[in-house]
N, C-alpha and C positions, 0 to 999 in steps of 0.2 A: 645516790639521791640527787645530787648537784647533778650529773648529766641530764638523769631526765627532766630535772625541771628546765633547761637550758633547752632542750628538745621542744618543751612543749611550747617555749617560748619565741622560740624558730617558727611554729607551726604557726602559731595565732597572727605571727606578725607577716607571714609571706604570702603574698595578692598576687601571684602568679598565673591560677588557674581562677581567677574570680568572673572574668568572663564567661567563660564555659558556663560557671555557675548560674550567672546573671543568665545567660542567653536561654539557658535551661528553665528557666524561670516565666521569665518574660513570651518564650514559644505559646505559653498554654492559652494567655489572654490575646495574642497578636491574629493566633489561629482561628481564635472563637471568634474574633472581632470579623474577620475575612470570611466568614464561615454565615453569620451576621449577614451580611451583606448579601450573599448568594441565597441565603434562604429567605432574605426579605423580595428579592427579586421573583423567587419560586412562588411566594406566596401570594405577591402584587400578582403576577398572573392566573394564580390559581384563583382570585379574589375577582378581575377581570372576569372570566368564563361563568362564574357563579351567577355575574352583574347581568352577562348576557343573556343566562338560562333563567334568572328570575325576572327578567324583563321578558321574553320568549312569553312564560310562561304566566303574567299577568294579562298582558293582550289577548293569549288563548281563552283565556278563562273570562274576562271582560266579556268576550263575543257568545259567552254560552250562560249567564245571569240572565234572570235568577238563579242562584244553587243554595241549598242547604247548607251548613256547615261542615257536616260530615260527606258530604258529596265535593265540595270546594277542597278537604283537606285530600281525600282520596284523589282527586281529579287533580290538583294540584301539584301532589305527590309524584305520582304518575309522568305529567307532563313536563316537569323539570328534571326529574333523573332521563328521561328520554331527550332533553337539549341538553345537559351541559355534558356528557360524554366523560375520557377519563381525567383523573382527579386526582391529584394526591392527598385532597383532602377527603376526609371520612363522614358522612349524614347518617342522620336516621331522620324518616317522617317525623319525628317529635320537633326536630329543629328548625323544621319550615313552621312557620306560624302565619296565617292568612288570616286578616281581619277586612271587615265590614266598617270603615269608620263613617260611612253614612250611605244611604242605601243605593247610591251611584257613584260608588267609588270601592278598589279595592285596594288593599296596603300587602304585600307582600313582604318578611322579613323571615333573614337564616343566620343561624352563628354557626361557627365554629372554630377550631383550634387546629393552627399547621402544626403540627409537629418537628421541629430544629433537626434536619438532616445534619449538614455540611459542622454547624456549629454546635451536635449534640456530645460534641466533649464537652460542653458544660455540663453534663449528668455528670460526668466525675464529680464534679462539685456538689450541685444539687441534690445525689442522689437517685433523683430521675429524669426521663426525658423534657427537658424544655419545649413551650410552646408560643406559639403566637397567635393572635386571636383574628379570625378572617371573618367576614359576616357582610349583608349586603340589604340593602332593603328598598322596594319597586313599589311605586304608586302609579294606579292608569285609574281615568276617570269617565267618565259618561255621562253621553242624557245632554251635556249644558255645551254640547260644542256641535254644532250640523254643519254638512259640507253643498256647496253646489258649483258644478263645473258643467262649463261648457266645453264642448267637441267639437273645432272648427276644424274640417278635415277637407281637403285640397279632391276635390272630384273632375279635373279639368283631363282633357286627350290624354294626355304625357302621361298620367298616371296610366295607363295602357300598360306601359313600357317594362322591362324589367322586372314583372311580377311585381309591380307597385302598390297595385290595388288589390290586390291577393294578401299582400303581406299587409294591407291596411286594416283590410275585413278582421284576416284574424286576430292584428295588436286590438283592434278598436273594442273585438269583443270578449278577450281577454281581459286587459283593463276595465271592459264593466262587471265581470265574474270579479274583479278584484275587489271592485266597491261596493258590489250586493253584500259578500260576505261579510266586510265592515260593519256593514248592519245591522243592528241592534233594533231599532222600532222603526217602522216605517216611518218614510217623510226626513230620517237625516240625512240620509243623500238625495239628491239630485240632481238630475243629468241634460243637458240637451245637446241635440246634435244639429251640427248646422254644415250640411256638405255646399261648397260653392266652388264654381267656375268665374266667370265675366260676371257673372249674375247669382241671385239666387234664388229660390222657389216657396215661395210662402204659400203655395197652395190654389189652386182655381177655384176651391169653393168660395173663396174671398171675394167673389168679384162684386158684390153689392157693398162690400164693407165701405165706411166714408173715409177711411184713411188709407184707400187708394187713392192713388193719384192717376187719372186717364188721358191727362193733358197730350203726352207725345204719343201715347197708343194711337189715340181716334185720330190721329194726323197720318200715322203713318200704315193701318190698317184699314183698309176699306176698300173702295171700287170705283172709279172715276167713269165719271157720261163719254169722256173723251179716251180716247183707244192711246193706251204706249204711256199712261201717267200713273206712279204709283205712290204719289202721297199726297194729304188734302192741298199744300202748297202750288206742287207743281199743277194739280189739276184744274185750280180756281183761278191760276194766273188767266190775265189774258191774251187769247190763241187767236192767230188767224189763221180763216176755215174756207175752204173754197169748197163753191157748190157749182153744179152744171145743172144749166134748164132742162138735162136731159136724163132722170138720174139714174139710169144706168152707166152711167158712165165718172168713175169718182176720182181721176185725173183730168190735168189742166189740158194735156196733148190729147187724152182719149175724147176729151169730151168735145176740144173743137173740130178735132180730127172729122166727128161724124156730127157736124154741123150744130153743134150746141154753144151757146154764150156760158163762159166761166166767168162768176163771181166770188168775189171775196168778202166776207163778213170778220167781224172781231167780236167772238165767242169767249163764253168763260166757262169751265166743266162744271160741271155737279158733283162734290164728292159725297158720298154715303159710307157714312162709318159701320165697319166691320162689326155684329152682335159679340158683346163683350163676353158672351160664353164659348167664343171661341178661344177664349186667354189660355195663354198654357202655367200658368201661376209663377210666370218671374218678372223680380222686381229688378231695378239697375238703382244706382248710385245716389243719393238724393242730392239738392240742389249746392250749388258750391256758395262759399261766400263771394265778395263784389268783389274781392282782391286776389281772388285765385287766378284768376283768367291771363295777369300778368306775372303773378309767382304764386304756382301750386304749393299749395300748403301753409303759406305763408298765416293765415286765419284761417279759423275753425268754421267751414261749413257745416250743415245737418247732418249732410252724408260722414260726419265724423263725432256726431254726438247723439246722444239717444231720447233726446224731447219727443213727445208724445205728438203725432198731427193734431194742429189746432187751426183755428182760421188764421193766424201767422203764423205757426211754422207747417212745413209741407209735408205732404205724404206720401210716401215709396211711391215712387212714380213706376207704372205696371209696363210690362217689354213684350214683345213677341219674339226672345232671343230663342234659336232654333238651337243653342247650346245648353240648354234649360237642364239644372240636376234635378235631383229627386225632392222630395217635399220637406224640408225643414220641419223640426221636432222640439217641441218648448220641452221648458223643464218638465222630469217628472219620473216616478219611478219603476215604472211598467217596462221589466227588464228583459221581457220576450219580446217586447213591440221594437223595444230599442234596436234589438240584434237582427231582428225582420228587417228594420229599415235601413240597418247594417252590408247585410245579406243582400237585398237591394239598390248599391251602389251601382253606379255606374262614370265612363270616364267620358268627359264630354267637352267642349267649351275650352276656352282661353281662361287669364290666370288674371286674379282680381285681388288679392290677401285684404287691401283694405275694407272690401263690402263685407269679405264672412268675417273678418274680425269684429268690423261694428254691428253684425247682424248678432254675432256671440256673447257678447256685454248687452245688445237690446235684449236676449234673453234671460239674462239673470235680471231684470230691471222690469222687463215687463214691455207691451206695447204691439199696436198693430195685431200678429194675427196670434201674440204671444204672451202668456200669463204666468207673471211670477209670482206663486205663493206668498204673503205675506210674509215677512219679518217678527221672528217671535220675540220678546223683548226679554225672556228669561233664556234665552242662548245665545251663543257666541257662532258666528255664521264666518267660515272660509269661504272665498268666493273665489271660483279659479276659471281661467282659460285656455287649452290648449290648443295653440293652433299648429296646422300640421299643414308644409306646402310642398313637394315636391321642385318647386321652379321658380324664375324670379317673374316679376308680373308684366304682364304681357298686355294687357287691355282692360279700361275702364270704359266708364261711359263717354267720357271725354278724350283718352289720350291713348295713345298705340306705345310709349315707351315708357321703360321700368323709370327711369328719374322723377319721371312727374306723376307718376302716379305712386308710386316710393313714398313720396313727399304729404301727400294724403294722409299717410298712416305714421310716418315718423320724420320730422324736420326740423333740423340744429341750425340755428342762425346765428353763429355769432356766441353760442353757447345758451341760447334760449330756446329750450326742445317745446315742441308743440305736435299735432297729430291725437290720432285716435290711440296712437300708444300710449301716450302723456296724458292725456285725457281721462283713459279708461284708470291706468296706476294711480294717478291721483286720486280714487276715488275710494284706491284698496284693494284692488281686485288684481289677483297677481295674477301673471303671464308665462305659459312655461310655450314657448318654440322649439319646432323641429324643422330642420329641413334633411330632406331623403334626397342628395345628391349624387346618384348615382351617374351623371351626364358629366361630368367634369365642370358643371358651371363654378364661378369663383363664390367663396363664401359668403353667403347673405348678411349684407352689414344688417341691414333692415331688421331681418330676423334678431340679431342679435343685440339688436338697439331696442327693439322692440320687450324683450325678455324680463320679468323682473330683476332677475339678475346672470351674470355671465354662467352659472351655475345651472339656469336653467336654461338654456338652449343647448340643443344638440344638434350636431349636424353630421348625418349616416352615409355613408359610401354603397349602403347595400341595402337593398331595400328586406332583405330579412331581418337587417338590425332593427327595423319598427317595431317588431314583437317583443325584445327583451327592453327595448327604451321604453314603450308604453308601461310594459310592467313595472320597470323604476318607477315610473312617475304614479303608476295606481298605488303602487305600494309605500312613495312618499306620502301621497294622497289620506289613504287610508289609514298609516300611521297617524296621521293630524287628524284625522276626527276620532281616532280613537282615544289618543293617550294625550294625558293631560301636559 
């Protein structure tokens, strides 16, 4: 008996093999822990794709309200197992739950449970499979949010070139197929388009309107008394005219030659201004301020703000530029006309960014040959502008080089920005640029100073990428009037 108690007492007291023990021990909770980790990462992602396909599938549904309940759960059903793809997680339509929390707006909400792969040795413990609870839940809104953009789109020669304007046409009329469907009631989007060169085209029906300006036209179209003069200036100077007593004879050598006296008088032409329906409806750059003439840009001329003509401020002064685009298009949402006038580009004229820019902001604002829908006071109005150039600018009314006509539309002095870019942002109205360089020209600072933010400008190598860039931007677009 004394051995074996002696034995047993050997046993209790030797810690030899207590690690083994320990470690045997301590494996179950260290693995579960690591096991843990890898299924919460499983799950985060599978929680992710859920967030996708019930956002997916809230916008779908937004664009097709009214629905019944039984049509919203069906139709919902439907279109979220069709986005989110595979899953390790497990639904039934009972788990999507779509409510109405007010009659423009919808709440979309899913739960469910991951199931503990890596870390389902804790069912040893439990009993049964461990889970984790995954769920996601999508609000989009409507009705209280309208969108209106302008289309400042670059119709100058150059776009010729490189399928420019081919690949214009069809980004231009792709991103509006993007913001039709956005649509929900008429009147939340609206569109205009403003194609420009040097100039741009507001239309020859205008020509009676008062906030024409004809002041440089009638000077420079018309017909002079006197032969070899072509504008009211030179014609009206005074000329001296030599006559012979004999008058077939209209030189000074013919006429003495064959026995006639030549005299000289000092004559002044008659000019007769040109019938103003012969306009081809473009307007050029309006008047500068007093301080431009020494440093462009420096102060804010007209041609850079959008006041209404009045008896002091001036009115689109009318051109007979023979680079003349197509007719400029106010807001509005007639989305066959839009694509007509699309389909109707043409590439023409020299490069002006500042006129179609400030002709793009005169159109969400209203003015001249151009009408902006009221302001509803129970929605929330994004106002945007995309200008789109191909080139760096080439001619204004005043200047033949990009710096100073640059300076028009965006100028840093010292760290104080001013221009029609600075103008227009302060007002709220964001700016997205593109330019289509496919010429090797250097990056347009301009464009990119111009930009709400460095986020929004792009600048393409090929004139195919217009198509997938427009669509970014319709579909940023249309996300913002859509979702809340």
């Amino acid at each position: 008996m004394r051995p074996l108690l002696s034995k047993l007492n050997n046993f209790w007291s030797d810690r030899r093999g207590n690690f083994a023990i320990l470690f045997g021990i301590a494996i179950v909770p260290i693995f579960a822990a690591m096991g843990l980790a890898i299924d919460y990462s499983l799950a985060n992602g599978a929680r992710t794709a859920v967030q996708a396909a019930l956002d997916n599938t809230a916008l779908s549904l937004s664009k097709q309200m009214p629905l019944d309940q039984a049509t919203l759960d069906s139709k919902g059903w439907t279109i979220f197992s069709s986005n989110l793809g595979p899953t390790p997680l497990v639904f039934t339509q009972s788990d999507l739950v779509i409510t109405t929390p007010t009659t423009s707006s919808l709440q979309l909400q899913l739960s469910s449970n991951y199931e503990l792969k890596v870390a389902g040795v804790l069912s040893k413990f439990f009993g049964t499979a461990p889970t984790m609870p995954v769920g996601a839940i999508s609000m989009v809104s409507w009705g209280n949010s309208r969108l209106r953009v302008a289309l400042v789109l670059d119709n100058t020669g150059s776009m010729d070139q490189a399928g420019k304007m081919d690949a214009l046409k069809t980004a231009t009329k792709g991103l509006l197929t993007t913001l039709k469907n956005a649509v929900i009631n008429q009147g939340d989007i609206y569109v205009s388009i403003i194609p420009f060169s040097k100039d741009v085209n507001v239309g020859p029906s205008n020509l009676n309107a008062t906030w024409v300006d004809w002041t440089d036209w009638d000077t420079k179209n018309g017909t002079c008394s006197l032969s070899g003069y072509t504008d009211k200036s030179s014609c009206e100077a005074p000329h001296t005219v030599g006559v012979c007593s004999k008058p077939q004879w209209t030189s000074k050598n013919s006429c003495e030659n064959h026995n006639g006296t030549w005299t000289t008088t000092t004559v002044n032409g008659t000019w007769t201004k040109a019938n103003h329906n012969t306009w081809n409806g473009c307007v050029t750059d309006r008047s500068k301020s007093t301080s431009d003439s020494s440093a462009p840009g420096t102060a804010a001329g007209y041609d850079q703000k959008v006041d209404v003509p009045s008896g002091s401020v001036p009115g689109f002064p009318a051109e007979q530029f023979n680079g003349c685009t197509i007719e400029m298009m106010g807001l509005n949402y007639n989305w066959n006309t839009m694509n007509t006038l699309v389909d109707s580009m043409v590439s023409v004229g020299n490069t002006n960014q500042p006129i179609g820019l400030v002709w793009g902001w005169q159109s969400l604002v209203g003015g001249g040959p151009l009408t902006a829908p009221a302001l509803d006071a129970n929605y929330v109005y994004n106002q945007v502008i995309i200008l789109m150039s191909d080139g760096l600018n080439t001619q204004d009314r005043w200047y033949g080089d990009a710096t100073s006509i640059d300076r028009r539309m965006y100028y840093n002095n010292g760290g104080t920005v001013s221009g029609t870019c600075q103008n227009i942002k302060a007002t709220g109205v964001q700016i997205y640029t593109v330019q289509v360089n496919t010429g090797g020209d250097p990056t347009s600072a301009l464009l990119q100073n111009c930009a709400t933010d460095p986020s929004m400008f792009f600048e393409l190598k090929t004139a195919g990428a217009l198509v997938s860039t427009f669509n970014q931007i319709g579909t940023n677009l249309a996300n913002l009037h859509i979702a809340k």
